[in-house]
N, C-alpha and C positions, 0 to 999 in steps of 0.2 A: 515562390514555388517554381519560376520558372528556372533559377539556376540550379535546382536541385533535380527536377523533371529531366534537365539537361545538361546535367554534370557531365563536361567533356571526356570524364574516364568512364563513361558509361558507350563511350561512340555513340551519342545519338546525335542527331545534328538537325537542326532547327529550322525547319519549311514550312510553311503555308500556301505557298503560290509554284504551282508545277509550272515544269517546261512549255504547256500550251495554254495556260494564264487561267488553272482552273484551280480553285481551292480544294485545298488535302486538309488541311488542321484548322476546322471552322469554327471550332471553340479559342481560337485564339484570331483571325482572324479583325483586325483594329477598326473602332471604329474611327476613321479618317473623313472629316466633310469632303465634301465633293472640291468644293476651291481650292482646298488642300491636295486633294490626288492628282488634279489637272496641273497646280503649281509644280509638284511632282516632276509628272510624267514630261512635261515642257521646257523642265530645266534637263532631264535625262535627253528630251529630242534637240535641243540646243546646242549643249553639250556634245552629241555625237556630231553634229555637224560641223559644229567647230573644232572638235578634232580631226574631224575628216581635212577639211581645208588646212589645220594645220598644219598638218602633211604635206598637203599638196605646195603650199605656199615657200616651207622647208627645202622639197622638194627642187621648185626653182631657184633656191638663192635668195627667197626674198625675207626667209626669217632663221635664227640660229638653230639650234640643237633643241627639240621638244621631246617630251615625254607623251607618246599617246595613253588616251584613256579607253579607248573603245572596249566595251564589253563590263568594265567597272564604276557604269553610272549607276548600277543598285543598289552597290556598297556604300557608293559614297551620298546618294540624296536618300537614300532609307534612315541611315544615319545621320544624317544634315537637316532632318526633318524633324525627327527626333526629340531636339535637345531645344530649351526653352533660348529667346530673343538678347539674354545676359549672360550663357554661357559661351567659352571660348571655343575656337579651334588652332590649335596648335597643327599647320599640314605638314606633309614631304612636302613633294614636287608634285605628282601624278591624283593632284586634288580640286583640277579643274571643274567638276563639277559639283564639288560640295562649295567652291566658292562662288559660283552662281548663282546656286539657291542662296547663300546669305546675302546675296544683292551685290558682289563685288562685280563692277563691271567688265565685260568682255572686251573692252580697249584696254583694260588694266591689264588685266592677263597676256593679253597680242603684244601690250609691250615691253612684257616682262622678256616673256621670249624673241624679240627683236631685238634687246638686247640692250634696253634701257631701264635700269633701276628703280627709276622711280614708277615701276609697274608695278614694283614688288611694294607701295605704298599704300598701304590701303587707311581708309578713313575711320575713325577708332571706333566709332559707332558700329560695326558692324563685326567686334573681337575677332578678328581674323589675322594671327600674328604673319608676318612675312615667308612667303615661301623659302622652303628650307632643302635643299641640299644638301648638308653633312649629314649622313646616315645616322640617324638616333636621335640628333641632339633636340628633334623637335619633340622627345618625351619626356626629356626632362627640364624643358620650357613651360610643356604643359602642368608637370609635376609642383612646378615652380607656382604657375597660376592655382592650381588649386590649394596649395598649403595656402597660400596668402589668404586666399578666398576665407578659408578656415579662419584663421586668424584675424579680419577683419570681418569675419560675418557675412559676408557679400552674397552667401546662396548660389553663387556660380559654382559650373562646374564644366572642369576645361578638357575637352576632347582633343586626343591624339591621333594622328595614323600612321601606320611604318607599316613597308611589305613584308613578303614572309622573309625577305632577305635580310629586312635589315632586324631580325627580331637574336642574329645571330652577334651582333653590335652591342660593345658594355653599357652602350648608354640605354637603353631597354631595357636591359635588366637594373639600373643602377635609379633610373626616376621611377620605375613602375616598385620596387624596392622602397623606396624613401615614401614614396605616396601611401604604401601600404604600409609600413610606418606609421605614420599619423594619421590615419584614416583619412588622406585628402582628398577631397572628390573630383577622382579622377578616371576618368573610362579612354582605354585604347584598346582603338580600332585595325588590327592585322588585316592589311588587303593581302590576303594569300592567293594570289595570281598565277602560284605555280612555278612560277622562277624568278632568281635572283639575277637578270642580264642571263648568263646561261646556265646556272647553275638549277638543277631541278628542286624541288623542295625535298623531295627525299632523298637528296644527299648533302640536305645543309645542316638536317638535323634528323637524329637516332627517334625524337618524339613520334608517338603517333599522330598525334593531332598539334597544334600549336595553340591553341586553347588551353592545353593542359598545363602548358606552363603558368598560368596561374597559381597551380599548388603550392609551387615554392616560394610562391609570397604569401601565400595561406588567402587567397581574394577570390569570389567567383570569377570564373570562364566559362567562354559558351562556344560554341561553334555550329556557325549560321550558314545555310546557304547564302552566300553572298552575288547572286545571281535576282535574288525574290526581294526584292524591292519592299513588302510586306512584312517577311521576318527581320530585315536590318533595321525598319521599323521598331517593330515590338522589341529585339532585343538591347537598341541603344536607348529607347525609352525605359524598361525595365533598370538596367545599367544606370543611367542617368538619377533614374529615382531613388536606386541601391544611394550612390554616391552623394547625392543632393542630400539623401537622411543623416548622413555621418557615419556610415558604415565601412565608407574606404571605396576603392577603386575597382572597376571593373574588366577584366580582358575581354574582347571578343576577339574572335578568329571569324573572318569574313573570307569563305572559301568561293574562288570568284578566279576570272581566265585574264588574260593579256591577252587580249585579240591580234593585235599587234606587234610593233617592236617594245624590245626595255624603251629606247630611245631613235632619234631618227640617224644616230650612227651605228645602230645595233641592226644587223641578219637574222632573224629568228630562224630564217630555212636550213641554218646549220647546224643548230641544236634540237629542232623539236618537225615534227611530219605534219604534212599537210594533212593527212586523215584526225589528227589528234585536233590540230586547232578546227577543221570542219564538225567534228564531233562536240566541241564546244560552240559552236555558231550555232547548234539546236538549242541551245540553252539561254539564247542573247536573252538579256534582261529587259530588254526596250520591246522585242516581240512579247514575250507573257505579259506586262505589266500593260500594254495597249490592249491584248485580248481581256484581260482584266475589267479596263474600261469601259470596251465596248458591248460586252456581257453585261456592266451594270447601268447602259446609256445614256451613259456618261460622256462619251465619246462617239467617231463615227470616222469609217475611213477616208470620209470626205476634207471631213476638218484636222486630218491626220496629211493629208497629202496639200492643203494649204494652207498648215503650220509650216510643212517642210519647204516648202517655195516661201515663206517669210523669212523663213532662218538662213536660209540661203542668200536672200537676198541683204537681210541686216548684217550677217557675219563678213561677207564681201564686203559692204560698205563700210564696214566697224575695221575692218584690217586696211583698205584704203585710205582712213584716214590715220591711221596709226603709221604706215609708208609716209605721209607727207608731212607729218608734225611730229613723228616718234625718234627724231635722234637724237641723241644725247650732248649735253656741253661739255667738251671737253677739258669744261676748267674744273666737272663737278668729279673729278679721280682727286681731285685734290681735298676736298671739301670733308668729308663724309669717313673715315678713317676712324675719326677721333672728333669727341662734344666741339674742341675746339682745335684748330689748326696748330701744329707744334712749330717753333718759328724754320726750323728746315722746309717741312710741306710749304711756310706763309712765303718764303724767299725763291721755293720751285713755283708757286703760284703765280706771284709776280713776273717770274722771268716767263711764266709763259704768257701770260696775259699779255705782256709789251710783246712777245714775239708773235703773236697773234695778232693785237693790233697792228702789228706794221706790215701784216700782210703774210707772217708766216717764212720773211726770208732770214 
């Protein structure tokens, strides 16, 4: 009933949890144990902090090119909560905190972005495919995991996410296509942030909503506040179960801000006003979902402001040691190419290795 209630050509858009973290739609409301909403809300307070430093860190010189998340930790651990311990996620880039909450560590990620690969390594236990970069292709990786699933039975069901930008990319349209095809279970997740780098979302595309492009695969779509930690919730678990049944794939549209830059070489102050992103800072997802909390005493601002003095303190030591043991070998550009070394790479190998052992002259 829910994607029907919420058929994106109806404009209605999917909330439970307002601006000042009080319930509007208490018939849908989830019920979530309490261990659960704290795991939550601690990977969202984590999370922003570790983006904050990783700014700041970029900042100095001491880390590459990052993509902040600030403002889109609802989207992405409403949804990362979601979805059962054997389904995947196939991410972008800007998915640092849905890989939190699966347990990928926060030195992994720091050395992703300092500039060593094997950050992007993660341990298979936790389906978390490699961070992904080329715009699209991470949906029809997922597309890819969920046919298989089909096909082998496995009950997994592999989640996507791409911003509103990149939902303008063939590969969007070409895995979410193929999954709805064979019914594979598969749900993606649109962070619609509002911009593509600079490009506004109402001029990257004629649609009204970006949900609705579901139709022309014939799949539900829904569109979710993606600010209510609550509704991304309820709608990637709804989705998930669509998908899990054998029904096919689900879109959501996760309508949600960039607090921030696209990246830490991007100026947002030239494309969009200060009044616009102040107007979306009443809406921070971290403010409602703590009042949230602290309404059901669950929480207190006590243990709210010596979570944040922890996280401060672990994220500084987690990026310190990531500075003194995160550089890379420079023998491994050769390594990693190809399953195995082609004898050109095996011969550039070698000559570097001798020129390296001898000191480099």
């Amino acid at each position: 009933m829910l994607f029907k209630d919420y058929d994106p050509l109806k404009k209605k858009q999917l909330s439970i949890l307002d601006a000042k973290g009080k319930i509007t739609n208490p018939e849908l409301e989830p019920k979530i144990k309490k261990e659960e909403l704290l795991k939550m809300y601690k990977t969202m307070a984590l999370g922003r902090v570790a983006d904050t430093k990783a700014l700041q860190y970029q900042r100095q010189g001491r880390m590459l090119t990052y993509p902040p998340n600030k403002g889109q930790e609802a989207a992405q651990v409403g949804a990362m909560a979601a979805m059962e311990p054997n389904d995947w996620l196939s991410p972008a880039f800007r998915e640092l905190n849905m890989m939190l909450y699966r347990g990928i560590g926060l030195d992994k990620l720091y050395l992703y972005w300092y500039g060593n690969e094997w950050g992007n390594h993660f341990p298979i236990e936790h389906r978390v495919l490699p961070i992904n970069v080329i715009i699209g292709s991470q949906v029809t990786h997922a597309a890819g995991l969920a046919y298989a699933s089909k096909i082998l039975k496995k009950n997994e069901v592999a989640l996507a996410t791409i911003g509103d930008g990149g939902t303008s990319h063939g590969e969007f349209y070409e895995g979410l296509n193929f999954a709805a095809s064979y019914d594979a279970p598969l749900v993606v997740v649109i962070q619609n942030n509002q911009y593509a780098i600079s490009t506004p979302r109402k001029k990257a595309t004629k649609a009204e909503t970006l949900a609705q492009k579901a139709v022309a695969f014939g799949i539900p779509g829904i569109q979710v506040d993606g600010n209510d930690v609550l509704a991304m919730y309820v709608a990637t678990k709804a989705a998930a179960d669509h998908a899990r049944s054998g029904k096919g794939p689900v879109l959501i549209e996760a309508v949600t801000y960039r607090l921030g830059a696209h990246t830490t070489s991007d100026d947002p102050t030239i494309y969009r006003s200060n009044d616009e992103v102040a107007e979306w800072e009443k809406k921070d997802p971290l403010i409602r979902f703590k009042q949230y909390l602290i309404d059901k005493k669950y929480w207190s601002e006590e243990e709210d402001k010596k979570l944040d003095e922890e996280n401060n303190t672990f994220v500084g030591e987690t990026f310190k040691k990531v500075e003194q043991t995160g550089n890379a070998d420079l023998l491994d550009i050769f390594k990693y190419t190809y399953k195995e070394m082609t004898p050109q790479l095996t011969e550039q190998y070698e000559y570097m290795k001798k020129y390296l052992e001898e000191g480099g002259k």
